[in-house]
C-alpha positions in Angstrom: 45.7 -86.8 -38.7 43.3 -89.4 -38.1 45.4 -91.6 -35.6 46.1 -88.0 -33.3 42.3 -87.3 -33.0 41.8 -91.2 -32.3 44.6 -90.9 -29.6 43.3 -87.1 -28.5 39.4 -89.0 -28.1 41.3 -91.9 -26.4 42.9 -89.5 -23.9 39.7 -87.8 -23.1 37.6 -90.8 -22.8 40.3 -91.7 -20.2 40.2 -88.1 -18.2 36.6 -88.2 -18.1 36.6 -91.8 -16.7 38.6 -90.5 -14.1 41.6 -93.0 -15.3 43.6 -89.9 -15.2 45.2 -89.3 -11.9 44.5 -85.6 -9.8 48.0 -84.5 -11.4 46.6 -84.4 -15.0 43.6 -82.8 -14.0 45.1 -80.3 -11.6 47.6 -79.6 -15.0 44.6 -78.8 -16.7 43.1 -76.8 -14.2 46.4 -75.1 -13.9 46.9 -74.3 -17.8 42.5 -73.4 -18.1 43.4 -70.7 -15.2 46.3 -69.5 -17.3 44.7 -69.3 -20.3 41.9 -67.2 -19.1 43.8 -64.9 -16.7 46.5 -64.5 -20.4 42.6 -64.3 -22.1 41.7 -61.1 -19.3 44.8 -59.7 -19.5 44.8 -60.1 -23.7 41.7 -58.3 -23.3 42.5 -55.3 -21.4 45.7 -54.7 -23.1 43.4 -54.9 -25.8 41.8 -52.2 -24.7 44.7 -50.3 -23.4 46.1 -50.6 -27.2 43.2 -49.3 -28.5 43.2 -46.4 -26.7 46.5 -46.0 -27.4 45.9 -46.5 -31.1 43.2 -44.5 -30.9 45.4 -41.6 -29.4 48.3 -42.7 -31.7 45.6 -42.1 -34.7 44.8 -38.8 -33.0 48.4 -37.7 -32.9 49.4 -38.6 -35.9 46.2 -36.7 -37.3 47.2 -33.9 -35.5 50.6 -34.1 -36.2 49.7 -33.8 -40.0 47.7 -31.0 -39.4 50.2 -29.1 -37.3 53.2 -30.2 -40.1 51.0 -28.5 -42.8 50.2 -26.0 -40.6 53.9 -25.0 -39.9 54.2 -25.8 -43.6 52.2 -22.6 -43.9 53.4 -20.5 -41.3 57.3 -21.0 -42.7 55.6 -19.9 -46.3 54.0 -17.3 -44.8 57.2 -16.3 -42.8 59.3 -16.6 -45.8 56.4 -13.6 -47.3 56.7 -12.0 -44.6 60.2 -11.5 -44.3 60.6 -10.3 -47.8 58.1 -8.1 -47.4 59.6 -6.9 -44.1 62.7 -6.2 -46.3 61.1 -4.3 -48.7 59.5 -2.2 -46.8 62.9 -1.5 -45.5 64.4 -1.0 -48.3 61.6 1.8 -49.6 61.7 3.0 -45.8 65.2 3.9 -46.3 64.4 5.3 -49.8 61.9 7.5 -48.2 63.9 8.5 -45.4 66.7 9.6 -47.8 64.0 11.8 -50.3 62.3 13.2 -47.0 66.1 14.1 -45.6 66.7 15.8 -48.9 62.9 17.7 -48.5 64.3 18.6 -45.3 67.7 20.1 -46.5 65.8 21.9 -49.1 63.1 23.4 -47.2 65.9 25.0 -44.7 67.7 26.3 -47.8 64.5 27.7 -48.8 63.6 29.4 -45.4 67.2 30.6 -45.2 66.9 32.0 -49.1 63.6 33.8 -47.3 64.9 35.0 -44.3 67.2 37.0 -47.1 64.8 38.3 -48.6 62.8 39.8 -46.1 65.9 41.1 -45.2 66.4 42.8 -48.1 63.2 44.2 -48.4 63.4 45.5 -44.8 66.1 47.6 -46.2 64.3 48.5 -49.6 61.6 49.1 -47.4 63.5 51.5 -45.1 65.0 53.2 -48.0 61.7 53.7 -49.5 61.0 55.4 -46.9 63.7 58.0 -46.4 63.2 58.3 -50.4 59.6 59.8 -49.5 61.4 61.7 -46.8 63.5 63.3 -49.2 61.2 64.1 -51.8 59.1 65.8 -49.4 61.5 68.0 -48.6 62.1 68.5 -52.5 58.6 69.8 -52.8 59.1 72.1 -50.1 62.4 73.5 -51.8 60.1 74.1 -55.1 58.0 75.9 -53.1 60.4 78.0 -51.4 62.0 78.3 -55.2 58.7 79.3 -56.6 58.0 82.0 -53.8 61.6 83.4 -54.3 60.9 83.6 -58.0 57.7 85.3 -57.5 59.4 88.1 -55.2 61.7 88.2 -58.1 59.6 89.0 -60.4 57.6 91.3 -58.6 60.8 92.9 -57.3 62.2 93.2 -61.4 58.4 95.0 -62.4 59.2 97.6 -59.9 62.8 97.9 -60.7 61.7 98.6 -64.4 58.6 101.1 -63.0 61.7 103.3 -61.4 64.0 103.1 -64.3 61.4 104.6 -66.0 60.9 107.0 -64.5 64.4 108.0 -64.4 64.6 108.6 -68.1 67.7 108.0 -70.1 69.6 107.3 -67.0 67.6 104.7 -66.1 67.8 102.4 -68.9 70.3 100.3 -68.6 68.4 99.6 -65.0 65.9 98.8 -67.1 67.5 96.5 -69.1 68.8 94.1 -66.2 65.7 94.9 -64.5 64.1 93.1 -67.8 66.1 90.5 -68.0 65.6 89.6 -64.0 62.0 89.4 -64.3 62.8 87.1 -67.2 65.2 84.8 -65.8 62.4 84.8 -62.5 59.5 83.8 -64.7 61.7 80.7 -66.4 63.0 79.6 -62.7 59.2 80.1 -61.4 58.1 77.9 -64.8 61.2 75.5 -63.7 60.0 75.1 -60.0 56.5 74.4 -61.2 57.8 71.2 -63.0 60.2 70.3 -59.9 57.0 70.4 -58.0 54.8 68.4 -60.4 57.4 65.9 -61.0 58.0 66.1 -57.0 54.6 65.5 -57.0 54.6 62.7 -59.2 57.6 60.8 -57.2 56.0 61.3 -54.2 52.6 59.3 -55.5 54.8 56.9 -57.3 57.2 56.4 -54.3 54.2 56.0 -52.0 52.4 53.4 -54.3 56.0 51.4 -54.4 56.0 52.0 -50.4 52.6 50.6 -50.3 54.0 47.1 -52.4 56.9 47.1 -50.5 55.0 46.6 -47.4 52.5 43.9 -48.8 55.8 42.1 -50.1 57.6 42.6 -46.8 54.2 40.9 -45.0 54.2 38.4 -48.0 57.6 37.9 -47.2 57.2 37.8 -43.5 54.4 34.9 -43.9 55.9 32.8 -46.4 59.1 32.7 -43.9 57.2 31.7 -40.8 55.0 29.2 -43.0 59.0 28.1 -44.5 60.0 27.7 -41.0 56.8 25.3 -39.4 57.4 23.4 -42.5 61.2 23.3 -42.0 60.2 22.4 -38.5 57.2 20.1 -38.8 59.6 17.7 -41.6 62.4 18.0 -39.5 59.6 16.2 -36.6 58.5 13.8 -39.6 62.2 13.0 -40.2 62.4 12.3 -36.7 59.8 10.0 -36.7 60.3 9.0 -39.8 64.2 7.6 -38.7 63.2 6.1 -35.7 60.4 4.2 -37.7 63.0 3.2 -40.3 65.6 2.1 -37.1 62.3 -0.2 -36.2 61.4 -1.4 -39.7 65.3 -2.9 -40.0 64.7 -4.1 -36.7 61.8 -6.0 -37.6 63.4 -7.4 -40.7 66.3 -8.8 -38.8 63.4 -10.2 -36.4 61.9 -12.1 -40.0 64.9 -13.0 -40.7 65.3 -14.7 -37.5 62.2 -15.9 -37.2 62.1 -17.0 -40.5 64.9 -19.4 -39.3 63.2 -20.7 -36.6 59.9 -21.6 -38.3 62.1 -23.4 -41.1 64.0 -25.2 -37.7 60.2 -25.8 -36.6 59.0 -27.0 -39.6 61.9 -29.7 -40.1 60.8 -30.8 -36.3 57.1 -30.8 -36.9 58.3 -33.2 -40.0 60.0 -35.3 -37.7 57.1 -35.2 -35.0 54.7 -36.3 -38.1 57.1 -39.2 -39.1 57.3 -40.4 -35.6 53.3 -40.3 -35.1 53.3 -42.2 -38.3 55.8 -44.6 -37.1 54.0 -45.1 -33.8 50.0 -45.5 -34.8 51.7 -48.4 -37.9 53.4 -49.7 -34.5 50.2 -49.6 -32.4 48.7 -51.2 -35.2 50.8 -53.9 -35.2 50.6 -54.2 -31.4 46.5 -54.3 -31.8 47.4 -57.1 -34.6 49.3 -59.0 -32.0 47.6 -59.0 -29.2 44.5 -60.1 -31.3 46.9 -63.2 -32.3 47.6 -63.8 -28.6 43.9 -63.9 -27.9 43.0 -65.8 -30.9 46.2 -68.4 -29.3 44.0 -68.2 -26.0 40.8 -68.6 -27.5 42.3 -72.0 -29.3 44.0 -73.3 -26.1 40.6 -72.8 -24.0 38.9 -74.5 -27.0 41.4 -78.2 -26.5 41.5 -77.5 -23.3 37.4 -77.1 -23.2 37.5 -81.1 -23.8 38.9 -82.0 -20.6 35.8 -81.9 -18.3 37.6 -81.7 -14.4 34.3 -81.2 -12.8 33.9 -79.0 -9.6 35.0 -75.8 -11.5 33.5 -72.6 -12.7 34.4 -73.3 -16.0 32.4 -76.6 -15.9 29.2 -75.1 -14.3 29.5 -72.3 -17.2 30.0 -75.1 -20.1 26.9 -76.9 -18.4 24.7 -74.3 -18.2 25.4 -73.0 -21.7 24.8 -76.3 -22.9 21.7 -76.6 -21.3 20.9 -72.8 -22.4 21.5 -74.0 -25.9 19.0 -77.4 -25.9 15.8 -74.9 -24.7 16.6 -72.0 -26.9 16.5 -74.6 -29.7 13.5 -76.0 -28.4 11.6 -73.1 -28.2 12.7 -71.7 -31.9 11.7 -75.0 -33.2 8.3 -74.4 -31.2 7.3 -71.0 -32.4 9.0 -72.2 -35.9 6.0 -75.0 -35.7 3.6 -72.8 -34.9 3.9 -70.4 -37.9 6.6 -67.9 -36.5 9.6 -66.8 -39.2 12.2 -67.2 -37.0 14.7 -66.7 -39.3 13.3 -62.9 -40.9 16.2 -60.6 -41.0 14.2 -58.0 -42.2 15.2 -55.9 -38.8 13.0 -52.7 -38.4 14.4 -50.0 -36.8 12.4 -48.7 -33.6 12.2 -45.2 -33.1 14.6 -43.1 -30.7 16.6 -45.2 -29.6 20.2 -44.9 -28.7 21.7 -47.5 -29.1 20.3 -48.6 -32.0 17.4 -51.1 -31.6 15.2 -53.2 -34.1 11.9 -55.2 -34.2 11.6 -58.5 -36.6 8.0 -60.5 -37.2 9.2 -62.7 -34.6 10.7 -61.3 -31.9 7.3 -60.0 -30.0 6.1 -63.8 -30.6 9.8 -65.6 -28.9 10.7 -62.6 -25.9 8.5 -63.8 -23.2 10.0 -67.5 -23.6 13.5 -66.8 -24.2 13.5 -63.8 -21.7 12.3 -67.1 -18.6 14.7 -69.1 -19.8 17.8 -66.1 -19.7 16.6 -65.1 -16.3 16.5 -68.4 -15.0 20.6 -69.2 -16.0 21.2 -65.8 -13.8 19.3 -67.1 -10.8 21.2 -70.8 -11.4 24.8 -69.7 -12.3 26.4 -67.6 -10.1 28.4 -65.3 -11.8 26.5 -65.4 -14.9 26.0 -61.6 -15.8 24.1 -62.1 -19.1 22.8 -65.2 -21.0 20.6 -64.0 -24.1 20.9 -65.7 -28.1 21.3 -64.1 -31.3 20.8 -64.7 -34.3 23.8 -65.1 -37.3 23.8 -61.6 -37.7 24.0 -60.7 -34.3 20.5 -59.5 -33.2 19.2 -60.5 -29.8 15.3 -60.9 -30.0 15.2 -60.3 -26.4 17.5 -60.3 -23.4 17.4 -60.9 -19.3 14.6 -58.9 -17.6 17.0 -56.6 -16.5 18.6 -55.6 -19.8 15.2 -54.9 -21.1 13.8 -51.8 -19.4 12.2 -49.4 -21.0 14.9 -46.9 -22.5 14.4 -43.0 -20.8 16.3 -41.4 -23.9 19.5 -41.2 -21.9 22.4 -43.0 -23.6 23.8 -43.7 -20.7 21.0 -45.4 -19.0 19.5 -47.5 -22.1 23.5 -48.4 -22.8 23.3 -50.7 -19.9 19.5 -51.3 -19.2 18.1 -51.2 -22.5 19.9 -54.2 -24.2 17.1 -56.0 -25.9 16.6 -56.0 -29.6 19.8 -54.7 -30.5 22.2 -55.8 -33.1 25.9 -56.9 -31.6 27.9 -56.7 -34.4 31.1 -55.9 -32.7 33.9 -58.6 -33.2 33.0 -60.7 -30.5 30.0 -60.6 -31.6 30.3 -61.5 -34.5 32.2 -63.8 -34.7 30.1 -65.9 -32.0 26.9 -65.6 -34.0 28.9 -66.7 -37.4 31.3 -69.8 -35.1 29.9 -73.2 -36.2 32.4 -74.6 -33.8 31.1 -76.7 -30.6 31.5 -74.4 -28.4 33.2 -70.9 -28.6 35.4 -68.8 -25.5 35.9 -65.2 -26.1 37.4 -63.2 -23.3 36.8 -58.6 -24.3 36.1 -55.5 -22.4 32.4 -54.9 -22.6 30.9 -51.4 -23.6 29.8 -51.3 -19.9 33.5 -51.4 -19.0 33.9 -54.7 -17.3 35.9 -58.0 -18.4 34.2 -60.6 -19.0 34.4 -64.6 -20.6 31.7 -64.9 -22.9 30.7 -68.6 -23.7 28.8 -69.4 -26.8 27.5 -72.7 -28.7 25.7 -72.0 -32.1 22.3 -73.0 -32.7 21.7 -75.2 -36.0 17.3 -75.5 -36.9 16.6 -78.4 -39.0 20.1 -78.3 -40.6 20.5 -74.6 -40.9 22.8 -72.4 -38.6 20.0 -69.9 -36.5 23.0 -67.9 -34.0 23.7 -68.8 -30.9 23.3 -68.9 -27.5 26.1 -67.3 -25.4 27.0 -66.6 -21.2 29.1 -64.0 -20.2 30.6 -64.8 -17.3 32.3 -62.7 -14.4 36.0 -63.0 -15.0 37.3 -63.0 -11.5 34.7 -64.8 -10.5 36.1 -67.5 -13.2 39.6 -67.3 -11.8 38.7 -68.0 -8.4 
């Protein structure tokens, strides 16, 4: 291991002699511009896989929800359609009791329509009953009045046999017994008319009920025959309703079917969204090893120092960056200032978060020349700030530090300062103790850029660093 860094040190001392021909250093240029172009492109595929992830993670959410969901709906269908089947079944129960209702009601008009013919006719014979007893009466009378000539006719008949004498007496005799057998017909038309009498009040009380049945009758028919009529409507309805109801139940059934056939899919939709945010996973764990590959080739080939490119003006001016950003820590640092205090404090509405420290108010004004001045030196530079091992930026260029208006997307972009960048570039900048380190991402502002950083070590311990980001195209060309 010792004799390949000896040779590797060797091999640089000799490119930055110049002992190296153009070919070596044009091979170098040559595999720098690969590596960054394979560093932008690793960094918005990165971004593309996230996104993808992030809609993979999406799907698959909503693919669970939608598999328990139609987990649900086929339980709920499965309910539904044996509910649909019961109420079939007592809609066909019902339909049979209210068809035999039905049957019987008719029978029951039918057995009433009898009857009030029957009572028509007991009614009409009533009637020629009181007809008939009427003229009874009048017989009695007529009976009575013969009787009463009778008897008045025997009296005389009895007053000249008399007066006949002896010759007259066997007159008198029949005479007698006339006026007798008068006076028992007269007492025998008295009862016919009394008991005439009597049937014709009895006869005209049982006329009287016949007619209240006959109207009881008539009513009771008519109410018989709406019923009849109205059920026979209801069993109408009540069939047609019933034809439905199995209709529907074949519907559940069929459905039912379809939601177990869409439940097995939605399974299979789930599994798949499953399958593909583990496989976006592994294409975000991938392309993080490609640009971790990158990273590490730009770091060797960071040694080879061809002069006259981008990449060299960037790896000066970061240097340099580095030298005065020490300096001035270890100034303030001298004159009392903590600049190590992590205690960060947060400052009041802002979005994105931002914090204050004891020190930051003492360092900005210094650090903030020395940022501005790498983005009036280094074209191409689009930031140049430091931060500490934790990520916090005490300050930042003078155009990242505007006063934040409450709008996230303004103080996003202009309202950089005092914020904490822990995202994994970050991070991993402010805790790299290598040299130097080369990280190519997608920043939250949307554009690719090549951030180069160099930590910062104060009297022996590790500060942050200082880091360039650096206009990707602009690096290529």
């Amino acid at each position: 291991m010792m004799g390949w860094m000896q040779s590797w040190g060797r091999m640089l001392s000799l490119f930055s002699s110049g002992a190296v021909g153009g070919s070596m250093r044009a091979l170098v240029v040559k595999a720098r511009d690969g590596s960054i172009r394979t560093a932008i492109n690793a960094a918005r595929l990165r971004k593309e896989v996230d996104q993808a992830q992030a809609q993979a993670a999406r799907q698959h959410q909503a693919a669970g929800a939608l598999a328990a969901a139609a987990r649900e709906v086929t339980e709920l269908s499965a309910d539904v359609n044996a509910g649909t089947l019961r109420i079939a079944d007592t809609a066909q129960r019902n339909l049979h009791t209210a068809r035999e209702s039905m049957d019987e009601l008719t029978r029951l008009e039918a057995r009433m329509r009898t009857i009030e013919a029957q009572v028509h006719g007991f009614s009409d014979t009533v009637s020629q009953l009181v007809g008939h007893l009427h003229e009874i009466g009048e017989f009695g009378t007529v009976i009575e009045n013969v009787a009463n000539q009778t008897n008045l006719l025997a009296i005389n008949a009895a007053i000249e046999a008399a007066r006949a004498g002896p010759a007259g007496r066997g007159f008198a005799v029949v005479a007698s017994e006339v006026r007798r057998l008068s006076q028992v017909v007269n007492t025998e038309a008295v009862k016919i008319a009394t008991a005439s009498s009597a049937m014709r009040g009895l006869v005209a009380s049982t006329s009287s009920a016949t007619a209240s049945i006959l109207d009881g009758v008539n009513v009771s028919a008519r109410e018989a025959g709406s019923a009849a009529s109205h059920l026979t409507t209801f069993v109408a309805d009540f069939e047609r309703m019933t034809a439905t109801v199995d209709q529907m139940a074949l519907a559940m059934q069929s459905l039912d079917g379809v939601n177990q056939q869409i439940g097995a899919r939605v399974g299979e939709v789930a599994s798949n969204a499953s399958g593909a945010a583990a496989t976006m996973q592994d294409a975000s764990r991938r392309v993080d090893e490609v640009r971790l590959a990158t990273e590490e080739l730009q770091g060797v080939l960071a040694g080879f120092r061809t002069g006259g490119t981008p990449f060299d003006a960037l790896v000066d001016a970061t240097t340099v960056l580095r030298e005065e950003v020490l300096a001035c820590l270890k100034r303030h640092a001298g004159s009392g200032a903590n600049v190590f205090d992590q205690n960060y404090q947060p400052i009041a509405q802002s979005d994105p978060p931002r914090f204050t420290t004891s020190y930051d108010r003492i360092v900005e004004r210094d650090l903030q020349i020395l940022f501005d001045r790498v983005l009036t030196d280094l074209p191409g530079a689009a930031y140049a700030l430091a931060v500490d091992n934790r990520g916090f930026a005490p300050t930042h260029n003078t155009k990242f530090s505007r006063p934040p208006n409450g709008q996230r997307e303004h103080d996003l972009v202009y309202c950089r300062n005092k914020r904490i960048f822990d995202d994994p570039v970050g991070i991993r900048l402010a805790k790299n103790r290598e040299p130097f380190l080369l990280q190519t991402y997608l920043r939250d502002t949307g554009e690719v850029i090549n951030d180069l950083s160099m930590p910062i070590v104060l009297d022996g311990k590790h500060w942050g660093a200082v880091r360039i980001g650096y206009d990707s195209a602009r690096m290529m060309g």
